[in-house]
C-alpha positions in Angstrom: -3.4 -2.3 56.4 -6.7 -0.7 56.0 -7.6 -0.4 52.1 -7.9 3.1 50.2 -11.0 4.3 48.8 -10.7 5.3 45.5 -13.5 7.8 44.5 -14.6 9.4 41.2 -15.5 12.1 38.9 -16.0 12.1 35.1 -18.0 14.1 32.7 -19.6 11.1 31.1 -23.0 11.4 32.1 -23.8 8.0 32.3 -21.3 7.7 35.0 -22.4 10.6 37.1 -24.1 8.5 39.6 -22.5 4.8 39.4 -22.0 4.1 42.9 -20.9 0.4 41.5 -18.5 1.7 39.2 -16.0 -1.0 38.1 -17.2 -3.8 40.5 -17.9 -5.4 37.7 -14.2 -5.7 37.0 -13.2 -7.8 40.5 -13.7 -10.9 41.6 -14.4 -9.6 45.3 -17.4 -7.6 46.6 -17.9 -3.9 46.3 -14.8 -3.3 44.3 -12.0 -4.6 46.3 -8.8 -5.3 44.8 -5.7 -6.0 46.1 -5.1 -2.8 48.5 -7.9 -0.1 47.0 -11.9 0.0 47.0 -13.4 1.5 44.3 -16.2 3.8 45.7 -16.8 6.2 43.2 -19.3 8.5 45.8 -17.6 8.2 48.3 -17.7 11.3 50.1 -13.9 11.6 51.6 -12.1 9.2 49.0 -8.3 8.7 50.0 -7.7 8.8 46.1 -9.6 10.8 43.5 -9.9 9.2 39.8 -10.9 12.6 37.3 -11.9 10.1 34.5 -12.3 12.1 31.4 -12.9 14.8 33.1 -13.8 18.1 31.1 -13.0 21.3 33.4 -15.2 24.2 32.7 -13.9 27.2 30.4 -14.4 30.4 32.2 -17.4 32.4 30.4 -16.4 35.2 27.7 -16.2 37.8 30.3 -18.1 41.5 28.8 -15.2 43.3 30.3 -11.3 42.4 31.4 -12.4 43.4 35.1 -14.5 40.7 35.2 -12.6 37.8 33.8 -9.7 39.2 36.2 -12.4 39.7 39.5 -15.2 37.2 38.8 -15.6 34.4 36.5 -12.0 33.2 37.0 -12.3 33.0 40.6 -15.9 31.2 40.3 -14.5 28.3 38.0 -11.6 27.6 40.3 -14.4 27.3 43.8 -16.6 25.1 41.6 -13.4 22.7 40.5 -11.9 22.9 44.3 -14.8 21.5 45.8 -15.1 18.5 43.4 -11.5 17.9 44.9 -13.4 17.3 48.2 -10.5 18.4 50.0 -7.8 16.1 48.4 -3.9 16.5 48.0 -3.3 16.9 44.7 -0.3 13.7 44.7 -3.8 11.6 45.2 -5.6 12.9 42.9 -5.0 11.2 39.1 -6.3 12.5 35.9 -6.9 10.6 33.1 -8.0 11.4 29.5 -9.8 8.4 27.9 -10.6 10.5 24.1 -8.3 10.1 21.3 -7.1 13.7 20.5 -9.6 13.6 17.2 -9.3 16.9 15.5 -12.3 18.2 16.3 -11.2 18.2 19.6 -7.5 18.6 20.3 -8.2 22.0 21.7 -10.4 20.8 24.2 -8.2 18.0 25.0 -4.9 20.2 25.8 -7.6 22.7 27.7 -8.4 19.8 30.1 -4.0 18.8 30.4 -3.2 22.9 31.4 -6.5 22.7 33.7 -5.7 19.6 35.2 -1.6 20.4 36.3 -3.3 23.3 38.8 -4.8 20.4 40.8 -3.6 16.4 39.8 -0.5 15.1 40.6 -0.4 12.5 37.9 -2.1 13.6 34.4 -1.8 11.1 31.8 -3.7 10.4 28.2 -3.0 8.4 24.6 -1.7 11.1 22.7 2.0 12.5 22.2 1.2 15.9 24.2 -0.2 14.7 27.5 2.1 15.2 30.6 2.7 11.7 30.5 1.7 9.6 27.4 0.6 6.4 28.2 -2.1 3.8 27.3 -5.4 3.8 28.7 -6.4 1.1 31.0 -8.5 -1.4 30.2 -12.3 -1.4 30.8 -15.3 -3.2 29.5 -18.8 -3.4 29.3 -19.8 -7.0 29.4 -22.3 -7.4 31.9 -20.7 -11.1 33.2 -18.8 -11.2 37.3 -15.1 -11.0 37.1 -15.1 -14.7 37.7 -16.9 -15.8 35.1 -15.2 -14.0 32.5 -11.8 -15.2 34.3 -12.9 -19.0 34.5 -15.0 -19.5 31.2 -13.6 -21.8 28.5 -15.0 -20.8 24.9 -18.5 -20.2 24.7 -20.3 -22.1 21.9 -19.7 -20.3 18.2 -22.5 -20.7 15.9 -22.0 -17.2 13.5 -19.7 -15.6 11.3 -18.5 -12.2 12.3 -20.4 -9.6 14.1 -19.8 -5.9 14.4 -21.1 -3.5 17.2 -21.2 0.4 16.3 -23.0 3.1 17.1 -24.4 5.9 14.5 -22.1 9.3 15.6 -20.9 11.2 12.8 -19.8 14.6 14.5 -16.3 13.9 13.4 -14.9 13.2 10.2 -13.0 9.8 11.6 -16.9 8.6 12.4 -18.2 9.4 9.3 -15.1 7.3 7.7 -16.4 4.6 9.6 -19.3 5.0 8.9 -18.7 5.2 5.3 -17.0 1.7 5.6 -20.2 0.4 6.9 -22.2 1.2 3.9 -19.8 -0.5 1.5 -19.8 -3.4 3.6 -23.4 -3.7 3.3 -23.4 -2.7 0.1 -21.3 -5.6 -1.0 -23.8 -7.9 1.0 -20.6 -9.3 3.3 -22.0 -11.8 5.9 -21.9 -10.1 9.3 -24.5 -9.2 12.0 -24.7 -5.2 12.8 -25.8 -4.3 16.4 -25.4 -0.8 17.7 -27.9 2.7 18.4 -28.7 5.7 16.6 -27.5 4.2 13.1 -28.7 5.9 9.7 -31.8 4.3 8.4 -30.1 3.2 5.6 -28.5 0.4 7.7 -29.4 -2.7 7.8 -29.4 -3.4 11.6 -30.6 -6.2 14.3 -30.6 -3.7 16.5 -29.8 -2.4 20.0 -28.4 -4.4 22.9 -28.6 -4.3 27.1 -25.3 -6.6 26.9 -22.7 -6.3 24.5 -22.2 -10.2 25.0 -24.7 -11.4 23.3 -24.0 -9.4 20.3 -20.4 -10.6 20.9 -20.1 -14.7 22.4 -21.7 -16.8 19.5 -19.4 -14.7 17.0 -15.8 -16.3 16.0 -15.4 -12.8 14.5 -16.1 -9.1 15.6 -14.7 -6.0 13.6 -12.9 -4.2 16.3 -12.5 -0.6 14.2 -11.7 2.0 16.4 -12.6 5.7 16.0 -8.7 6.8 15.5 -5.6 5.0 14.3 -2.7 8.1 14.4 -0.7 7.5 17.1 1.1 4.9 19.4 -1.3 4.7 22.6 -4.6 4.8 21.7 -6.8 1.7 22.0 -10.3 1.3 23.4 -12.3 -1.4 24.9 -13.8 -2.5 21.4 -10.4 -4.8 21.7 -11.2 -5.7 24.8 -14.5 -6.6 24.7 -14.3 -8.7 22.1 -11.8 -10.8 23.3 -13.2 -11.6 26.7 -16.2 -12.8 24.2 -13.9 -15.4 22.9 -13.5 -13.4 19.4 -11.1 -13.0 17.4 -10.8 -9.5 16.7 -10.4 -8.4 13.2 -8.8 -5.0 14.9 -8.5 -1.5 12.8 -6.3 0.7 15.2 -3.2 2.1 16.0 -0.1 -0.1 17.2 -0.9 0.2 20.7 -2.4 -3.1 20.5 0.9 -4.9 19.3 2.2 -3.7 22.2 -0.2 -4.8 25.0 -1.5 -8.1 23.6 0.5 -11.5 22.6 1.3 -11.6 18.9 -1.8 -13.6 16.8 -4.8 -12.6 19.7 -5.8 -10.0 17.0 -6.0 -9.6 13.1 -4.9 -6.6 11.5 -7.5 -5.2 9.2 -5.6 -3.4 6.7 -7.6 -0.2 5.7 -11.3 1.0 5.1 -11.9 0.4 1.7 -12.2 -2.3 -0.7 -9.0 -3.9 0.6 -10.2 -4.4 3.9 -14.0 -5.3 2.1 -11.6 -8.4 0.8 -9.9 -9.0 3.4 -13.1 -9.5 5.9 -14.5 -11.8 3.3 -11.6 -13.7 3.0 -11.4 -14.3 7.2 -14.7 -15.3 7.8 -15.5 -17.6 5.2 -14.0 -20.0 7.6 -13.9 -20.3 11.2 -9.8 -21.6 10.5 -8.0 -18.3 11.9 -10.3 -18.5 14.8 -9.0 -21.9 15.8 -5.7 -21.4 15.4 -5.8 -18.1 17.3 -7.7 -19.9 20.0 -4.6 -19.7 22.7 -3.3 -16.8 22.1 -6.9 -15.2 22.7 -7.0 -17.1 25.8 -3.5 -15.2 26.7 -4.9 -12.1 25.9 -7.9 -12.4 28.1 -5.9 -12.9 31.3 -3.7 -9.9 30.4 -6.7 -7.8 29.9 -8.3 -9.4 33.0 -5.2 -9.4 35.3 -2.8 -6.9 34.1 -4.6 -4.1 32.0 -7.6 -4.0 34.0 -8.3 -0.3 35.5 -8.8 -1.5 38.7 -4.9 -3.1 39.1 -4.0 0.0 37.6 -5.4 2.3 40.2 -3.8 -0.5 42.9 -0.5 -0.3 41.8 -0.4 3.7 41.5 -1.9 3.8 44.7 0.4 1.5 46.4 3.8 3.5 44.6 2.0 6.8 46.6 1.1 5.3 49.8 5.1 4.0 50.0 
């Protein structure tokens, strides 16, 4: 049987043109897996993947003739010939942002846009059509094999956090607020990440999250939201294909997805998680004991989470 092509869209720009998309996340060239190839430009994909997709909100119109005549009509050409022709059964939306505050509105914009055209719509948050998980991704730069076949890289450092400087929401500027009393407290942890305040003390940016990740037994996993039952993100992820042991701040998502002890809970942002952080990585024990459950948790992530079976799996229910 002749494998589907699975194309593309998204409105993250940095994904606008990656022809190579997820190939990273296969052991077989050119994004094969199992009955699908990813080709995210593909011109006449079989399936089409809306990934975070924001649809565009019609102009304020000057009069009601033209939001009945004109700029209602011109949204709905421009979203029908991203479709590229496409029945809507094969064509799957899925929201990857946390339904932050800030943004709720735009979230449940992009679920009423997305029933005139997808035939399965799904996000982590209570009101999408179909609440689920997100599938895993991540963004270590290693083959599919590699990552698969490693044992433990060598650990040499204490814990390690990767974060990025956004404040446009108050859930950033919580964590970012828990980075300053880190620092201020002098805790023993290396900071990587772009666009933080100057008053961080930072080593600065990285091509490839690995190395900011692998000689770590710890990385503080602390994602931007924690109110609901399906949100996690590939901060979990990627630190456990690094061989870390996650010191995860997140919803319970996580319990559900990964074997018990692959991750440790960090309480809260204040001084009882300060405490708690100090008290883990004075010592690399928890890491040790951890070990083979994190080495479960990579081949669920790798094998059974991973985007790419996901998109099989659907695809194979459809083409049925």
């Amino acid at each position: 049987m002749a494998k589907k092509t699975v194309g593309m869209i998204s409105s993250y720009r940095a994904l606008e043109k990656r022809g190579d998309w997820l190939w990273q996340q296969t052991p077989h060239q050119f994004g094969v897996w199992d009955n699908i190839q990813m080709q995210a430009l593909a011109s006449k994909p079989d399936f089409l993947l809306m990934y975070q997709f924001d649809f565009p909100k019609p102009p304020q119109p000057k009069s009601w003739w033209e939001q009945l005549n004109q700029k209602r009509q011109k949204s709905e050409l421009n979203i029908n010939s991203v479709l590229k022709g496409i029945a809507p059964e094969r064509v799957i939306y899925l929201l990857r942002e946390p339904p932050l505050s800030e943004i709720v509105d735009r979230n449940q914009f992009n679920y009423q846009e997305a029933q005139k055209y997808c035939g399965y719509i799904s996000g982590p948050d209570d009101f999408a059509p179909i609440p689920d998980y997100m599938p895993a991704i991540w963004y270590h730069a290693n083959s599919f094999r590699e990552l698969n076949e490693m044992p433990p890289p060598e650990k040499v450092a204490p814990c390690s956090w990767i974060t990025s400087g956004i404040s446009r929401t108050a859930n950033h500027r919580q964590r970012l607020d828990f980075l300053q009393s880190l620092q201020e407290n002098h805790l023993k942890f290396d900071l990587y990440g772009r666009g933080l305040p100057k008053w961080v003390k930072t080593s600065g940016e990285l091509g490839n999250k690995w190395y900011g990740m692998a000689p770590y037994y710890y990385n503080l996993s602390i994602e931007n939201y924690a109110d609901n039952n399906w949100y996690v993100s590939e901060k979990l992820w990627d630190a456990l294909l690094a061989w870390c042991l996650p010191i995860y701040y997140g919803g319970p998502a996580a319990d559900k997805l990964l074997p018990p002890g692959s991750f440790l809970r960090l309480p809260s942002l204040d001084a009882k998680g300060l405490a708690y952080i100090q008290e883990v990585t004075a010592t690399p024990d928890a890491w040790y004991a951890a070990k083979d459950a994190i080495a479960e948790a990579r081949q669920i992530i790798l094998h059974k989470l991973n985007l790419l079976n996901w998109l099989s799996e659907f695809v194979g229910k459809v083409s049925e």
